[in-house]
C-alpha positions in Angstrom: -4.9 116.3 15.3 -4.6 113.9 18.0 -3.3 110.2 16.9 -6.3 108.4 19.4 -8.5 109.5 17.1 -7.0 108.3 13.9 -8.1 105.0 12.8 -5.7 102.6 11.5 -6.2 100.6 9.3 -6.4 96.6 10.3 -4.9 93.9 8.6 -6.7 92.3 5.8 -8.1 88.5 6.5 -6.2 87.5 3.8 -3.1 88.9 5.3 -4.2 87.6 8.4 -4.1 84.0 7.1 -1.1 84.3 5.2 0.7 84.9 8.5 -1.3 82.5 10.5 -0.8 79.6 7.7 3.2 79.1 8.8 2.5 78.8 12.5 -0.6 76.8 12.0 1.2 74.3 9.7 4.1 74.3 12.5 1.7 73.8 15.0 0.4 70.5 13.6 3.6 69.7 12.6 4.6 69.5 16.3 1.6 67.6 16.8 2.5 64.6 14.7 4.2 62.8 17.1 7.4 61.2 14.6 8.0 58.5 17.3 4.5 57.1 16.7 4.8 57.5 12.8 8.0 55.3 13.8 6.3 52.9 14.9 3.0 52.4 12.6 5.5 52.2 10.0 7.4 49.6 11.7 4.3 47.6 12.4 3.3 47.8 8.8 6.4 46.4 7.4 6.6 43.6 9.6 3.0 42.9 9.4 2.5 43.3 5.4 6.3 43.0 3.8 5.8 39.7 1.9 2.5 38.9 2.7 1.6 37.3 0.0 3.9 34.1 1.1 1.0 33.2 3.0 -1.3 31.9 0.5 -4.7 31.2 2.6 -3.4 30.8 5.7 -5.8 28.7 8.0 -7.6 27.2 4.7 -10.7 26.4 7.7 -11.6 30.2 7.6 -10.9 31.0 4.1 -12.8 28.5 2.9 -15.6 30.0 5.0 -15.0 33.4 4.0 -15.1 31.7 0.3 -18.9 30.6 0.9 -19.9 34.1 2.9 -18.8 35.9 0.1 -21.2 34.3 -2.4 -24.5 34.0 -0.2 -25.8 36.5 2.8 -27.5 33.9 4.1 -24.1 32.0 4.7 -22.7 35.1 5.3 -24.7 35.9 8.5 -24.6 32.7 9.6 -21.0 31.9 8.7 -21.4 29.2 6.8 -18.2 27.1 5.9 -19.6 25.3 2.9 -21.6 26.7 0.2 -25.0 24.9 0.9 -25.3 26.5 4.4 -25.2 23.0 6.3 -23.0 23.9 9.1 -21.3 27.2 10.6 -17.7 27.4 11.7 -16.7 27.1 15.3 -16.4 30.7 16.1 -18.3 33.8 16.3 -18.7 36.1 13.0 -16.6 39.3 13.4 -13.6 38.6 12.0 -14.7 36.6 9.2 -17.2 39.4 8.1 -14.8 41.9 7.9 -12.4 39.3 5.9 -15.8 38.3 3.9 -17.0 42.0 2.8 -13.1 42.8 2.1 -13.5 39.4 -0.5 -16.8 41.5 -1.9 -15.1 45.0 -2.2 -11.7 43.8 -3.4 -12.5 40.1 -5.3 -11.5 36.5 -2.9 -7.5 36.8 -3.3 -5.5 35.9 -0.1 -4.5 40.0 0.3 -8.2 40.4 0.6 -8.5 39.0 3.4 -5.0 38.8 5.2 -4.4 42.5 4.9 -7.3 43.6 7.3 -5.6 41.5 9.5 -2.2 43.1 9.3 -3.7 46.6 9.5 -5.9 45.5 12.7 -2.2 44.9 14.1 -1.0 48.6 13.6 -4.1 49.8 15.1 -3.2 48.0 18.2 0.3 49.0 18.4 -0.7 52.7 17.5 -3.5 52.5 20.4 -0.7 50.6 22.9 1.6 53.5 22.5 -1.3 56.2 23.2 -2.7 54.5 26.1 0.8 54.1 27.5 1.6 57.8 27.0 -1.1 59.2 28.5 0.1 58.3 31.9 3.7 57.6 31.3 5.1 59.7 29.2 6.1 59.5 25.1 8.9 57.3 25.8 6.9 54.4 28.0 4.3 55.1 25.2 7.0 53.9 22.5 8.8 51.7 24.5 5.4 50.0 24.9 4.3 50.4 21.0 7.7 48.8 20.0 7.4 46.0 22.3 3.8 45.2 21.3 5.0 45.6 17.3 8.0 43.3 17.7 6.4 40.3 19.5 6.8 37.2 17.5 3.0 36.0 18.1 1.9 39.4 17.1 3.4 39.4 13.7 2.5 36.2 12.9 -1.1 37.0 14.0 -1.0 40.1 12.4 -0.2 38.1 8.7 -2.7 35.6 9.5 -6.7 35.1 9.4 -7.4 33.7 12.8 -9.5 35.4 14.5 -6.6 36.7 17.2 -5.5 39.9 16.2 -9.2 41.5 16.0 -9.2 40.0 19.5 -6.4 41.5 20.3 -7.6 44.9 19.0 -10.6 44.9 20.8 -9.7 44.3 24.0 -6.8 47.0 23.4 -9.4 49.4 22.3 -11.5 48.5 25.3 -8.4 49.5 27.3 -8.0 52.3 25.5 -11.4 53.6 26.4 -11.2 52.8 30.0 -8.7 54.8 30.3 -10.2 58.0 28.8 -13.1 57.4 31.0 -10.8 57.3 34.2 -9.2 60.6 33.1 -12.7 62.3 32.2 -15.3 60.1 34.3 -17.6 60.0 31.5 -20.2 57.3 30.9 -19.5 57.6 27.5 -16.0 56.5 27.2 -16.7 53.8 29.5 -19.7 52.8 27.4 -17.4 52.3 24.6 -15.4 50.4 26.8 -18.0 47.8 27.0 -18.7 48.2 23.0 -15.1 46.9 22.4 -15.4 44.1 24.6 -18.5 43.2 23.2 -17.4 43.3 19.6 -14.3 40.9 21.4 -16.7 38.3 21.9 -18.2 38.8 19.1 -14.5 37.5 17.7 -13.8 34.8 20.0 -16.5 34.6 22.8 -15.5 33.9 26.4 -12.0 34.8 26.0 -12.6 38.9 25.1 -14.0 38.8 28.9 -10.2 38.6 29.9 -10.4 42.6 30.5 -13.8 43.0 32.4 -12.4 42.2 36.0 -9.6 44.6 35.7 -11.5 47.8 34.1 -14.9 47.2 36.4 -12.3 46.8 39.7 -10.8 50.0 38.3 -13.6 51.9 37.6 -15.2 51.7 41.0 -12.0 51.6 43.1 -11.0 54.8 41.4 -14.1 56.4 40.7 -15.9 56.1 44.6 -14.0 59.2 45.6 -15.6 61.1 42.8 -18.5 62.7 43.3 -21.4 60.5 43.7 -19.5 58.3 45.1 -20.2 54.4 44.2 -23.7 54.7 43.6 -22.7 56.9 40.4 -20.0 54.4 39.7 -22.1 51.3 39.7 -24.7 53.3 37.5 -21.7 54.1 34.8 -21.0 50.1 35.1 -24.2 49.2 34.9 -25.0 51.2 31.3 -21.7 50.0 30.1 -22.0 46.5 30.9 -25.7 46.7 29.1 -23.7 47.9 25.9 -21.2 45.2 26.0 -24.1 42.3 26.6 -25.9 44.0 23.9 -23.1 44.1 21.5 -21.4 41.0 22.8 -24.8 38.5 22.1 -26.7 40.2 19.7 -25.5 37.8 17.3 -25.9 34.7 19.3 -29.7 35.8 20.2 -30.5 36.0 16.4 -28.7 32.8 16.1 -31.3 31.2 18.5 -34.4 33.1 17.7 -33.7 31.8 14.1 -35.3 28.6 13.3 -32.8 25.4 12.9 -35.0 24.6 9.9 -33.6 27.9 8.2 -29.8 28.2 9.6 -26.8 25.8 9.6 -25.7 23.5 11.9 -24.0 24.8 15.3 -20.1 23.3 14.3 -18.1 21.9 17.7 -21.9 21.5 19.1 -24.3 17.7 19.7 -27.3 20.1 20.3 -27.0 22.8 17.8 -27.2 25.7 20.4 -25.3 28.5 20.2 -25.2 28.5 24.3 -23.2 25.8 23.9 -20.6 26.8 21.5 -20.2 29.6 24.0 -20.2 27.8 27.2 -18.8 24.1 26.3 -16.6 24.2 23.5 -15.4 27.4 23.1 -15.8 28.4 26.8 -15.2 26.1 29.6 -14.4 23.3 27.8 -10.8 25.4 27.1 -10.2 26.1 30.6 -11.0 23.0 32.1 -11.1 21.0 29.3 -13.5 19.0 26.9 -15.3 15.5 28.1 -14.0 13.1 25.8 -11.3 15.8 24.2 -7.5 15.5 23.3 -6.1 14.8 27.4 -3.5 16.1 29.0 0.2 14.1 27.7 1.1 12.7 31.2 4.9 12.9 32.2 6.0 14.9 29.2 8.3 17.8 30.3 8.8 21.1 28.3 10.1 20.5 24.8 8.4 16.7 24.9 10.9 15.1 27.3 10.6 12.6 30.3 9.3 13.9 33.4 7.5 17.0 34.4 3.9 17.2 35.3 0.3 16.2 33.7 0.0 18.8 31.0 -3.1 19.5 28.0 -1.7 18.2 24.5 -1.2 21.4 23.4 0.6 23.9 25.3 2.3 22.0 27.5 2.5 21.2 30.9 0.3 23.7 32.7 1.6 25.6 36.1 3.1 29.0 36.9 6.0 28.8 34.3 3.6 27.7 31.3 4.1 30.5 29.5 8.1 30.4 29.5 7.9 26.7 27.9 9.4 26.4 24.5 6.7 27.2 21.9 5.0 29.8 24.4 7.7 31.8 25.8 9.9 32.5 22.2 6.4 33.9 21.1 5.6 36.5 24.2 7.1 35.5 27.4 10.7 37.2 26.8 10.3 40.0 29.2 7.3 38.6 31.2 10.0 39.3 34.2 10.3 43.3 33.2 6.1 43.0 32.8 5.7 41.7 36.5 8.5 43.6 38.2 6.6 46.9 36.5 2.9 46.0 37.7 4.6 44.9 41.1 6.3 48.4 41.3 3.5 50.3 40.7 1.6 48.9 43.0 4.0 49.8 45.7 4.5 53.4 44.2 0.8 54.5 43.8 -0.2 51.8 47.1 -3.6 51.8 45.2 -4.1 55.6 46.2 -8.1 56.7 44.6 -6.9 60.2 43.8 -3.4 58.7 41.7 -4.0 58.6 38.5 -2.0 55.8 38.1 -4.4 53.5 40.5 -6.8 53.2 37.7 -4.6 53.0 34.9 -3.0 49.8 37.0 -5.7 47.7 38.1 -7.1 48.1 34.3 -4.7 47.0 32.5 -2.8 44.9 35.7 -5.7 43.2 36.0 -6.0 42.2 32.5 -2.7 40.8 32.1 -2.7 38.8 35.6 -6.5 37.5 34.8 -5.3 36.1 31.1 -1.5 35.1 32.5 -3.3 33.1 35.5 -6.1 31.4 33.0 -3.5 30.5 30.3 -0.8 29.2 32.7 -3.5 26.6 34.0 -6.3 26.3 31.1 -6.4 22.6 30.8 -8.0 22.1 27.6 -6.9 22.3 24.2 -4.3 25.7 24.6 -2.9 26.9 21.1 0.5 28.6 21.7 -0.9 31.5 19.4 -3.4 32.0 22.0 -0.6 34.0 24.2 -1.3 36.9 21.1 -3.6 38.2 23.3 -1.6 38.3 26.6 1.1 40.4 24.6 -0.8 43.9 24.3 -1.0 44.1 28.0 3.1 42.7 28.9 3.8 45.8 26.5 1.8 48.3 28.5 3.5 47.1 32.0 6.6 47.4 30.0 6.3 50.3 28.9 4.6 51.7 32.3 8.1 50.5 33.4 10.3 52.5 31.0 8.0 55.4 32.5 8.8 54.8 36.5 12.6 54.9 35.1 13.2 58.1 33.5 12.6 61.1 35.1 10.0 64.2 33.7 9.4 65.2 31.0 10.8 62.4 29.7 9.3 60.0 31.5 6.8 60.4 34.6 9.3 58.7 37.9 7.9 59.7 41.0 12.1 60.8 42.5 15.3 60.3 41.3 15.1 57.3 44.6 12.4 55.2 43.0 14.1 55.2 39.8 17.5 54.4 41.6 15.3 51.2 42.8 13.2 50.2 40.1 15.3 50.7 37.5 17.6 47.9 37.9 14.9 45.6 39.1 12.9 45.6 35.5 16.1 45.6 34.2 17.4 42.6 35.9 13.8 40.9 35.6 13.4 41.0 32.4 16.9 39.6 31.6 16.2 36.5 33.5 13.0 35.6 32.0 15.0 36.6 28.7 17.8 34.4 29.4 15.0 31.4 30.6 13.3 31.6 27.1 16.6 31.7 24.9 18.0 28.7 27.1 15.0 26.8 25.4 16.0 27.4 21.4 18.4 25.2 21.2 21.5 27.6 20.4 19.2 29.8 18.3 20.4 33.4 18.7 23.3 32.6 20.7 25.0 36.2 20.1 21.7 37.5 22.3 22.7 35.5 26.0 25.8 37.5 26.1 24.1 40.7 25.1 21.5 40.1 27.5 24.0 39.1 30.9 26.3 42.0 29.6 24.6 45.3 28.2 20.8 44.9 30.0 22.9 43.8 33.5 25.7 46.6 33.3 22.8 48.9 32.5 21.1 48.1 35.6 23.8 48.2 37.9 24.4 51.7 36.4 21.0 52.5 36.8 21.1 52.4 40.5 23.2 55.3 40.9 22.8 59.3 40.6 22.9 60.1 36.8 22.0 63.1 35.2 18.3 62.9 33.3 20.3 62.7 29.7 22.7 60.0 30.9 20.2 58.4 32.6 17.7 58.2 30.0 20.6 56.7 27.8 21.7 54.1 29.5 17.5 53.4 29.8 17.4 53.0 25.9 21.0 51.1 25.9 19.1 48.1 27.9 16.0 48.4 26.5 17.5 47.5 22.8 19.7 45.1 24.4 16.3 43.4 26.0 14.5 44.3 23.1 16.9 43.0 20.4 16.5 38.6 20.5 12.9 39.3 20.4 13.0 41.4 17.5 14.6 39.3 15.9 12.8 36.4 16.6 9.7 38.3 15.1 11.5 39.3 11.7 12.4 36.0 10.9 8.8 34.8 11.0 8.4 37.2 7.5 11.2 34.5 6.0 8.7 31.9 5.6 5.0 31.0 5.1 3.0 31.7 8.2 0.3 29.4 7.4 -2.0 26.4 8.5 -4.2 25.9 11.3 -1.3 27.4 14.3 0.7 30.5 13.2 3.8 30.7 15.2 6.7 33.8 14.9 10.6 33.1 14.7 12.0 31.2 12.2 10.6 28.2 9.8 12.1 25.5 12.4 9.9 27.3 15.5 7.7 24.4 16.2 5.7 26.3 18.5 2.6 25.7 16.6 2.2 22.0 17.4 1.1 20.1 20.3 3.2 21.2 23.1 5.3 23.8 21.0 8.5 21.3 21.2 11.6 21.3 19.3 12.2 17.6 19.6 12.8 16.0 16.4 10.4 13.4 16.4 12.5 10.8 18.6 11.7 8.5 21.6 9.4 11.1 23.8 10.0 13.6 21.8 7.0 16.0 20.5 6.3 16.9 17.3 9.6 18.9 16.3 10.5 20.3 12.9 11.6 18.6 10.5 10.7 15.1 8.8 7.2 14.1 10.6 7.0 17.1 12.6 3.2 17.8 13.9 2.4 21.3 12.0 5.8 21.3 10.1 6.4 22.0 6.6 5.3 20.7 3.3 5.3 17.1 2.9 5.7 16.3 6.9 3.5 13.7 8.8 2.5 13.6 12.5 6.0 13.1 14.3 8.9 10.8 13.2 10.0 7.7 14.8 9.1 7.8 18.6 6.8 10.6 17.9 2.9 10.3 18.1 2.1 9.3 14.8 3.8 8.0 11.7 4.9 10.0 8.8 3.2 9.7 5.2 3.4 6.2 4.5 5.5 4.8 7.1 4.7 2.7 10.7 4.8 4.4 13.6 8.2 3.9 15.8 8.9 3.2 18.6 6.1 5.0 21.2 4.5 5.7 17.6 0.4 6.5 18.7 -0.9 7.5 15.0 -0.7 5.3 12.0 0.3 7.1 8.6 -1.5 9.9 7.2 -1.5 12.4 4.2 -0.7 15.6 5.2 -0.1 17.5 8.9 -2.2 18.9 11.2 -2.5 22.3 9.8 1.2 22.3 8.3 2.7 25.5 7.2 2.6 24.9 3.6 -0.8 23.2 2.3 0.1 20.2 4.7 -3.4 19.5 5.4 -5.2 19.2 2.2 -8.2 17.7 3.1 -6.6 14.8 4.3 -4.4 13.2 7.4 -5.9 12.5 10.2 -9.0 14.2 9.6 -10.2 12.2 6.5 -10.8 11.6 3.3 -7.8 12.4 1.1 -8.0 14.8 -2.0 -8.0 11.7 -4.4 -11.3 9.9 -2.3 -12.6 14.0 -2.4 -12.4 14.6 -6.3 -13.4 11.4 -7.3 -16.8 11.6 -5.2 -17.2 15.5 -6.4 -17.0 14.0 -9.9 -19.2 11.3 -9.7 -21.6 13.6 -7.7 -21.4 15.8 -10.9 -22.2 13.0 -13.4 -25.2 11.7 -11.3 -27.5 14.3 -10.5 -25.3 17.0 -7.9 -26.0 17.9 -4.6 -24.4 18.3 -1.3 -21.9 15.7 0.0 -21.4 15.3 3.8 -17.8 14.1 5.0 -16.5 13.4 8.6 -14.3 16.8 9.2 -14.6 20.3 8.2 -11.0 20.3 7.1 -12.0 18.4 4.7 -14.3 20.3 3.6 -12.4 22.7 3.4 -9.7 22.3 1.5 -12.3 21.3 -2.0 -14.5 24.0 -1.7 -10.9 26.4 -1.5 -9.9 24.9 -4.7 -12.6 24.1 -6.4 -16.4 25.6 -4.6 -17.3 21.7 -3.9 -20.6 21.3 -2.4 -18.9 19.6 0.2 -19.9 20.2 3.7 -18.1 18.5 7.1 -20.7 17.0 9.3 -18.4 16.2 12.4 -16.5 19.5 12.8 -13.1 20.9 12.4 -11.8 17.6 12.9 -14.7 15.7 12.7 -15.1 14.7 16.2 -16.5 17.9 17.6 -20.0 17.9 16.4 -22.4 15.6 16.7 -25.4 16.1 14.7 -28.2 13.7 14.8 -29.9 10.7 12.4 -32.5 13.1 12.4 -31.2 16.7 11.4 -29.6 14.8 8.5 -33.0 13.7 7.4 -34.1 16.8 7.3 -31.1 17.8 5.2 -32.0 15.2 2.8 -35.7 15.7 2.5 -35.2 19.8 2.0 -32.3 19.1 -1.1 -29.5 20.4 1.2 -27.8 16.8 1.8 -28.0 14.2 -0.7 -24.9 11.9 -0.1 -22.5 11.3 2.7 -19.0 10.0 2.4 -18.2 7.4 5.1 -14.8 8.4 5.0 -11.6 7.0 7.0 -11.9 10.3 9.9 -11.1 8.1 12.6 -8.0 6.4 11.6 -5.8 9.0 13.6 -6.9 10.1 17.2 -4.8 12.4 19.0 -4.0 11.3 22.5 -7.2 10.8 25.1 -9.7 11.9 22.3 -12.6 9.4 22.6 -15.0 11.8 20.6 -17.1 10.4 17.3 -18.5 13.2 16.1 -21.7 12.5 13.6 -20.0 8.9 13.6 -23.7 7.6 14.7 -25.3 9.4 12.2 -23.3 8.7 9.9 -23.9 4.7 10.6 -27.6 5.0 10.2 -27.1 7.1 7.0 -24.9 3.7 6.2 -27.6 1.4 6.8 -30.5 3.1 5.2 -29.2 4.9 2.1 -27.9 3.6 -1.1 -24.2 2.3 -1.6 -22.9 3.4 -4.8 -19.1 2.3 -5.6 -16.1 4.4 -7.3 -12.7 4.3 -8.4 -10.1 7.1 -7.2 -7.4 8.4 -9.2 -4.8 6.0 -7.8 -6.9 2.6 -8.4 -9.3 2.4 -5.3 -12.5 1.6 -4.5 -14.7 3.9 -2.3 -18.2 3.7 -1.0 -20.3 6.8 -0.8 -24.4 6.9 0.1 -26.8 8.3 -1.9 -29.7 9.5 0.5 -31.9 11.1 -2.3 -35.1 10.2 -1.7 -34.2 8.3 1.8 -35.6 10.9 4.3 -37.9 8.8 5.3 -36.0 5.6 6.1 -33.4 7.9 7.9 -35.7 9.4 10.3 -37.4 6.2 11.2 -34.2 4.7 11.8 -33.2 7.4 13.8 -36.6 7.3 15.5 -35.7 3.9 16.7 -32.5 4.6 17.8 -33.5 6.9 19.5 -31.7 9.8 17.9 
């Protein structure tokens, strides 16, 4: 009998799988990258060991996210205060993620800072992926681990501002760009234009940072595809309709809601959302805000004499900004490397359609020089915590850097000649910027100059001659944790202490970058608003600014070049600094008497000067107690007339003339409802009570004075 004819029996599927399970298993195995695992994992301990320490953070947004989670009516409109009077300053994203995480989980300070800190491994996880895609897995990590270990990104990460979802949005907008330039579909792109629309859905104007450099790419890249730029423009045309949909679908429903049934527009004097969007949170950063906080004429970096007109907070604006003290310890340490890397590319690829690396450039190039340019000259009220979001975009130049250095497969270097070159060149540029920002910390992480001049220097001089791929790649990862190391550091020690109040800042509990100018004076003649006694956002029990400072501390006069008389509490301290009082008025003693005499006498809504205010009662206790001139109480302005509304609908009953304007930071000229507030004065009844401590305050009872308050208003005109 012949053997072709005999069948064999085959394999049964159940041997089949048992084989195929091993291989399958390794297989998957191999696709779990460890270096990534690496770094989610470092990312999670730095953004959630300890996180607890940080009680409510910015006590403006918990509050808030107190009120959304009782009511969907203040939830939709983000409501800071229980009766729905008046919205925070900022769009809704972030505070309804933080609000239904109160609902699923109960209001308890994890419940709304971990989101956060898990937004902040998403963006490292989706740094390293959009880095590797084009560079390689060890430009990928590099990038991931200099993203994860930025001291502005922790303490963002383990805080509720609104900057880390920022920051993941615009990375994930990134992200998708950059699947769209390797496949050209619209559909990646689309979701390109969904992230940046749920951006501004977090902080407005500012998510736009990354539109110039993905639309430049898309078209430069994509005209020599097939179509050409008439298929281009179509893509950006559809995706730019789904980030304008996304981006103001919540600002249309804001105005095609009547005023009559929403709050109160906060940091507006017309109650339009446009204007929010435009003015205060918009232009009025950039170029600053009529009648706002000024620039600090003639105070150099780190509050000194000299240097140029600056804003008040920030510093001095110009091209080295961001290496100040307060902005450069929280993401400027290898601005150098990030520069030299986009600069090198640039020559390399010489904007070529067909290199894949064009697109991948202008993208996220273009982001990074678009929000480095803005920041380093925004002439309004700049936050150093607002350089979070230039950090995602320094750690993808950095790691596109690592990339151009190291030869396939480990890296993607175009010759062993351009690495020669660019190697020591990010090398070298990174140190400098490096050693710029440690020459500002006073003697803080002195062991890291040495490191930085010795290891990252001899590394590049190395690097500039013939080595073989494993040596060179070596000597690569020598300089990188040499460069990597003081900034590392710098971002551990921010889990030492409470990251809290109104301006996170990472390093260590004495990093004053989260006050006016980020300064480390210590509150002497022109100096800032250092740490330490009286230090402007400093620790528990600090004023504004010592002797010499701006203003006093608790209880004492104002020294020499003084500006502020004494106050209770700091300007968003670390540790419960503000509590309702300071500068922003009414203490918690003038708060909890009126709350209590409210009680006894019928209830209803009180109206103080400042959201912070506010704030701080309905945190501790759900006060009815709702902040009629803004986060400060100078930045809205609602009318004689709104608040006769209020009154006549039961939303508003009494108003607090409070003490908001005894402290005025420097060029503010802004009243806030002041002028309501004064007809309010003059038409409602006075009723007198004692405080805690022995004195007498005047509140106004407006129940039943709608009426008088409108015709008042009516001839005044407002």
């Amino acid at each position: 009998m012949s053997t072709d004819s005999i069948a064999y029996p085959g394999p049964s599927r159940a041997g089949i799988a048992e084989r195929a399970r091993p291989t399958q298993i390794t297989d998957r195995l191999r696709a779990v990258r460890p270096e990534l695992l690496g770094l989610l994992g470092l990312a999670a301990v730095l953004n959630l060991w300890g996180l607890s320490i940080n009680g409510w953070a910015n006590t403006y947004y918990s509050a808030a996210v107190k009120s959304m989670a009782t009511s969907w009516h203040n939830f939709l409109f983000i409501s800071l205060d229980p009766s729905g009077l008046m919205t925070v300053d900022k769009p809704p994203l972030s505070l309804w993620i933080q609000a239904l995480s109160a609902r699923i989980f109960g209001f308890h300070p994890l419940s709304l800072l971990v989101p956060q800190a898990l937004m902040g491994v998403a963006a490292v996880g989706l740094t390293y992926d959009l880095v590797r895609r084009r560079f390689g897995r060890a430009a990928g990590f590099v990038a991931g681990l200099a993203l994860a270990t930025t001291p502005i990104v922790v303490a963002v990460s383990r805080h509720n501002n609104p900057d880390e979802l920022l920051v993941l949005c615009c990375v994930a907008a990134l992200w998708f760009a950059v699947r769209a330039f390797e496949t050209g579909r619209t559909r990646w792109l689309v979701l390109s234009g969904i992230a940046v629309g749920l951006g501004f859905e977090t902080k407005m104007g500012v998510a736009l940072m990354v539109v110039p450099g993905i639309a430049a790419a898309w078209m430069w890249s994509r005209s020599a595809a097939p179509g050409g730029w008439l298929r281009a423009l179509r893509q950006m045309s559809i995706a730019g309709g789904a980030m304008v949909a996304v981006g103001l679908a919540w600002p249309l429903l804001v105005t095609l809601t009547p005023a009559a049934d929403r709050p109160w527009i906060s940091g507006t004097s017309d109650n339009s959302i446009w204007s929010l969007i435009f003015g205060y949170n918009g232009l009025g950063r950039v170029a600053g805000q009529v009648g706002g906080p000024g620039g600090v004429g003639g105070a150099g970096p780190g509050g000194g004499p000299g240097g140029g007109a600056g804003t008040l907070f920030g510093g001095p604006t110009g091209p080295f900004r961001l290496l100040q003290a307060g902005l450069g310890d929280q993401a400027g340490w290898l601005l150098g490397f990030a520069l030299v890397a986009g600069v090198s590319l640039l020559v390399l690829t010489r904007l070529r359609r067909r290199d894949p690396r064009t697109g991948w450039l202008v993208a996220v190039g273009g982001a990074f020089l678009t929000t480095a340019v803005t920041f380093s000259l925004a002439g309004g009220i700049f936050h150093p915590y607002y350089v979070s979001l230039l950090a995602p975009f320094t750690a993808m130049l950095i790691g596109a850097g690592v990339g151009e250095m190291l030869p396939a497969p480990l890296g993607a270097a175009s010759s062993p000649r351009s690495a020669r070159i660019i190697g020591p060149l990010l090398i070298g540029g990174g140190a400098v910027t490096e050693l710029v920002v440690l020459g500002k910390l006073n003697g803080q992480l002195s062991w890291a100059t040495p490191l930085v001049i010795g290891v990252a220097l001899g590394s590049a001089i190395v690097l500039a001659v013939q080595l073989a791929p494993r040596l060179r790649a070596a000597i690569v990862a020598v300089a990188m944790l040499a460069l990597l190391a003081a900034p590392a550091t710098w971002a551990a020690e921010t889990l030492g202490h409470a990251t809290n109040g109104t301006f996170p800042a990472g390093g260590p509990a004495g990093a004053a970058g989260d006050g006016p100018g980020g300064g480390r004076g210590s509150g002497g003649v022109g100096g800032r608003f250092g740490p330490g006694a009286g230090g402007f956002g400093g620790p528990p029990a600090a004023g504004f600014g010592g002797a010499g400072g701006f203003v006093a501390p608790p209880g004492g006069a104002g020294g020499a070049g003084g500006r502020l008389g004494p106050g209770a509490g700091g300007f968003g301290g670390r540790s419960g600094a503000t509590g309702g009082g300071g500068m922003f008025g009414g203490d918690n003693a003038t708060l909890t008497a009126a709350i209590d005499y409210a009680k006894t006498h019928g209830g209803g809504t009180i109206g103080v000067s400042s959201q912070s205010s506010a704030a701080a009662v309905i945190l501790s206790s759900n006060a009815n107690v709702a902040g009629l001139g803004g986060f400060s109480g100078r930045e809205s302005s609602v009318g004689a007339a709104w608040i006769a509304s209020e009154v006549r609908s039961g939303h508003l009953r009494w108003v607090l003339a409070d003490s908001g304007f005894a402290g005025r930071l420097p060029g503010d000229t802004r009243t806030g409802s002041q002028s309501a507030i004064d007809v309010v004065e003059k038409t409602c009844k006075a009723v007198t009570f004692t405080t805690s401590d022995g004195s007498k305050v005047t509140m106004y009872d407006c129940a039943g004075r709608a009426g008088a308050i409108l015709s008042a208003a009516t001839s005044q005109g407002g």
